[in-house]
C-alpha positions as CSV (number, residue, x, y, z in Angstrom):
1,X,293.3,127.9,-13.0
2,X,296.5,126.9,-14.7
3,X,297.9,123.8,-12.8
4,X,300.9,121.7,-14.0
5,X,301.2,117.9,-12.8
6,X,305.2,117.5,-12.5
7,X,306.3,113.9,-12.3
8,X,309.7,114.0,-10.5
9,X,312.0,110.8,-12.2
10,X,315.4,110.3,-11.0
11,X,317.7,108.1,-13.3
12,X,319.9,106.7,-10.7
13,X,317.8,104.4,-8.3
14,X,320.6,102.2,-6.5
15,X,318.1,100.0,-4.7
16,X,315.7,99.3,-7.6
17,X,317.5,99.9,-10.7
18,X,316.0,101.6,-13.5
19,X,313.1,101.4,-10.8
20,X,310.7,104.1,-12.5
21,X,310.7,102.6,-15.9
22,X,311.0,98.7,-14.6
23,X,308.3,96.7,-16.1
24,X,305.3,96.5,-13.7
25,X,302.7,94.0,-14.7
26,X,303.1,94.4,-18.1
27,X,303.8,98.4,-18.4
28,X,306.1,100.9,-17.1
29,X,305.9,102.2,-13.2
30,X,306.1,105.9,-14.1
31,X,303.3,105.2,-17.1
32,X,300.8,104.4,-14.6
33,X,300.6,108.2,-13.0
34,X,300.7,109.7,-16.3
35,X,298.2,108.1,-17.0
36,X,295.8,108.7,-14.1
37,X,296.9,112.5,-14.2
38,X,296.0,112.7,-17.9
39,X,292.6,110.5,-16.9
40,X,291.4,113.5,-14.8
41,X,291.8,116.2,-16.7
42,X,292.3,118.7,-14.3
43,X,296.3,119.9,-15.4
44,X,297.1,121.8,-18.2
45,X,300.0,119.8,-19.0
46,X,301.7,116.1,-17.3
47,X,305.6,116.9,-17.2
48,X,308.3,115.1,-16.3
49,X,310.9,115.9,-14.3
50,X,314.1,113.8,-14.8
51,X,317.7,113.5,-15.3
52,X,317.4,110.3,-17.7
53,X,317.2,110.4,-21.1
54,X,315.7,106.9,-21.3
55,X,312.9,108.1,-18.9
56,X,312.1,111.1,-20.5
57,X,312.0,109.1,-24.2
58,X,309.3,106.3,-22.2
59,X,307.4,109.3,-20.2
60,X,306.6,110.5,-23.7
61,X,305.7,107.4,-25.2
62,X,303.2,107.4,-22.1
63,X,301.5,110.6,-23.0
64,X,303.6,113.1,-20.8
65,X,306.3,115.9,-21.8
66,X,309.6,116.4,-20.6
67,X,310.3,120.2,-21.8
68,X,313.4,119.9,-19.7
69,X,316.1,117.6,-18.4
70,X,316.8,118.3,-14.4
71,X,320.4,119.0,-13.8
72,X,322.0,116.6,-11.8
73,X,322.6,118.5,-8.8
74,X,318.6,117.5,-7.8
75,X,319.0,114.3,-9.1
76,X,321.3,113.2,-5.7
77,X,320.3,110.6,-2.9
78,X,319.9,114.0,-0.7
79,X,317.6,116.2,-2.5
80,X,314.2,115.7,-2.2
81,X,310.4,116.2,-3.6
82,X,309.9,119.5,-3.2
83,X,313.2,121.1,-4.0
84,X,312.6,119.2,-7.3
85,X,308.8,120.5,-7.9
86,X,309.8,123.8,-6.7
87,X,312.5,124.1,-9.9
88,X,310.0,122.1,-12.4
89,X,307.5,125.2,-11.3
90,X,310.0,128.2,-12.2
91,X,311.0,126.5,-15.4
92,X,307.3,126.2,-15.9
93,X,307.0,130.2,-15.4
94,X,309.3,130.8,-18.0
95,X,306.9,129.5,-20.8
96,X,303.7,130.1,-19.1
97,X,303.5,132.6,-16.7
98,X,299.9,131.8,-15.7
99,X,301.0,129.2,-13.6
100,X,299.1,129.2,-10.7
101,X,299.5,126.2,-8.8
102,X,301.4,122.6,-9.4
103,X,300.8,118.9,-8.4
104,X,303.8,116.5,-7.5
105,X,302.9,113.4,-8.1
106,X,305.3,110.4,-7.6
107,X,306.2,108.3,-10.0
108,X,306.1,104.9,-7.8
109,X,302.3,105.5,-7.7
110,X,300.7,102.6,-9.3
111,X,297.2,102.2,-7.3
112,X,296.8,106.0,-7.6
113,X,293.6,106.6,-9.6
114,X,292.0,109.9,-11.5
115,X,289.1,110.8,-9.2
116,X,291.3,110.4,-6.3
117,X,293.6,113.9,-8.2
118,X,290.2,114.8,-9.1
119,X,288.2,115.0,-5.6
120,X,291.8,116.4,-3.8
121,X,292.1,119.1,-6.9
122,X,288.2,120.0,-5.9
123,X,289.0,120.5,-2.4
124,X,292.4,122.6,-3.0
125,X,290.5,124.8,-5.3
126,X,287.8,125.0,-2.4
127,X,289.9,126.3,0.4
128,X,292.4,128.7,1.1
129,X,295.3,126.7,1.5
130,X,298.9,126.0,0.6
131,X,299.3,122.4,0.3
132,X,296.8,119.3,-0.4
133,X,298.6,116.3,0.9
134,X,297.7,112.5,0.3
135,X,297.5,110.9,3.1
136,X,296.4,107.8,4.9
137,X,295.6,106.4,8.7
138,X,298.1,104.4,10.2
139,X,296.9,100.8,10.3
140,X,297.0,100.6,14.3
141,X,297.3,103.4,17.1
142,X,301.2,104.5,17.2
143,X,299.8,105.8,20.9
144,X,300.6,101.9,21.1
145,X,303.8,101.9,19.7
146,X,306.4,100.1,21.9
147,X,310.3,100.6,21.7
148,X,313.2,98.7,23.2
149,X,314.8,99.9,25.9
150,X,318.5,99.7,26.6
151,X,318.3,96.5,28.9
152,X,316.6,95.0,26.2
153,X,313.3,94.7,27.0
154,X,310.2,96.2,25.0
155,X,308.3,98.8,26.5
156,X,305.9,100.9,25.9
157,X,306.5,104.6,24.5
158,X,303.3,106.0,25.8
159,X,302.2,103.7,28.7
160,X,299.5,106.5,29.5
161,X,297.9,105.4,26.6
162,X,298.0,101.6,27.5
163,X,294.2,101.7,29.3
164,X,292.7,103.4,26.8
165,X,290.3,101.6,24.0
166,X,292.0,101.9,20.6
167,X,288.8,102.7,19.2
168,X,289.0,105.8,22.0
169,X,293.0,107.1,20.6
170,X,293.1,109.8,18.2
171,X,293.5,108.6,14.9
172,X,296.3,109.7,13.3
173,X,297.6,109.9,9.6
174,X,300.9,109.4,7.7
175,X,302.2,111.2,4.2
176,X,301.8,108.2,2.1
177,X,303.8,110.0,-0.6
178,X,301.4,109.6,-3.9
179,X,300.6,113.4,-4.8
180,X,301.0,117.3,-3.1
181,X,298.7,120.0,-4.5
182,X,301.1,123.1,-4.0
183,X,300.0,126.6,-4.5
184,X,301.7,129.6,-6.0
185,X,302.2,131.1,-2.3
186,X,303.8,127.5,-1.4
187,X,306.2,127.5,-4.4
188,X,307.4,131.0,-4.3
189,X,307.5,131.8,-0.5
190,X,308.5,128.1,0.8
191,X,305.0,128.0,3.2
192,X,302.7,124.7,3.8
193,X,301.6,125.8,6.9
194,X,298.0,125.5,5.7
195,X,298.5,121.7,4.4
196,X,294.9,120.1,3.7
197,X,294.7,115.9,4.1
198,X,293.3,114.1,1.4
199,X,293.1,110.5,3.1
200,X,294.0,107.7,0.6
201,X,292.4,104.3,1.1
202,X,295.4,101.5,2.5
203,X,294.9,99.3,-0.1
204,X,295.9,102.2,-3.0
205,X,299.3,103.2,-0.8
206,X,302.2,101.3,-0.9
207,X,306.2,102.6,-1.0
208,X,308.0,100.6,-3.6
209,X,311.7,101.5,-2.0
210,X,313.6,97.5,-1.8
211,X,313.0,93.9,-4.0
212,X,310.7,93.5,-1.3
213,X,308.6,96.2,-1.6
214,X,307.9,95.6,-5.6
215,X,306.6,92.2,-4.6
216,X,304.2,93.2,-2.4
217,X,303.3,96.2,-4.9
218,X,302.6,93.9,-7.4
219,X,300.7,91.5,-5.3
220,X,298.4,94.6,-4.2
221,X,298.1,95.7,-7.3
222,X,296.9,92.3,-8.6
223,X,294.3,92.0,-5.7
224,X,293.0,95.4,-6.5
225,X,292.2,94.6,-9.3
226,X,290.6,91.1,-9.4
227,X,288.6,92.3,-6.6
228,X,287.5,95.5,-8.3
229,X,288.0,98.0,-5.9
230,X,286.9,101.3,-6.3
């Protein structure tokens, strides 16, 4: 199979500025997926997609290429993941026709590791589907979750559910927006109706969006590591 990684790197983060090249314990963000994509060695190619000079110069410097700059109109506030993927793919298929399937991986991924690409690539390759998705389990059952009503009093949004054990209630997953194995079928035609989970452990997820959110990153990130977690 010929399978791209693309690396989708937008120049103009408002809330976190500069945020996919900012110094994260002693490297760049984006250099940490590039390198875990490169680590597996399942992708034919690690390419960055971005409308940033500076970024593409550092995401080379890392390892990755950057054949292209993406135009501006997908590097908005609006336009998201897969619009961008989807154009990284057909400007693939210009040079290499073969293409037959792309990962998007984020580039706010630090905790993301090679075997974890590497066991979700073996199941995508396994099954007929469009789309392997990284996901993980919510840390308590939303069948709990409790809203606040308009007199101002919390209440519960499934009180059917309130008897129930919580070891009982379904569990249920979230995207935790680290990586999507897309097939040709799901580039060209627009269909992730068959979307596979590959379930990401908490500690490796984390969504680096405000000041806040880099702390806690880092703080993760350190504790991962001193502990050794696989």
């Amino acid at each position: 199979m010929s399978i791209y990684a693309c690396i989708p790197a937008r120049g103009g983060s408002k809330r976190i500025p500069h945020k996919n090249i900012k110094d994260f314990l002693g490297q760049p963000l984006i250099s940490y997926p590039i390198k875990a994509a490169l680590a597996s060695g399942i992708f034919k190619d690690v390419i960055v997609s971005t409308d940033d000079q500076e970024i593409a110069d550092i995401s080379v410097k890392c390892g990755a290429k950057v054949p292209f700059l993406r135009d501006k109109s997908l590097a908005d506030d609006f336009t998201g993941t897969f619009a961008v993927t989807k154009d990284a793919y057909s400007k693939i298929k210009e040079f290499d026709p073969q293409i037959d399937s792309i990962c998007c991986i984020y580039a706010t991924a630090p905790l993301l590791k090679a075997q974890n690409l590497i066991e979700a690539y073996k199941d995508f390759k396994e099954t007929e589907c469009d789309c392997v998705m990284s996901v993980c389990e919510f840390s308590f059952p939303i069948q709990r979750a409790q809203i606040i009503g308009n007199d101002g009093y919390l209440k519960y949004r499934e009180p059917e559910f309130v008897p129930c054990r919580s070891q009982d209630l379904e569990k249920c997953y979230q995207d935790c927006g680290l990586f999507y194995f897309y097939s040709n079928d799901a580039m060209e035609q627009n269909k992730t109706a068959k979307t596979k989970p590959y379930i990401m452990p908490r500690y490796r997820v984390i969504d680096i969006d405000t000041a806040e959110d880099w702390k806690m990153a880092c703080a993760l990130a350190k504790a991962v590591t001193d502990l050794n977690y696989e």
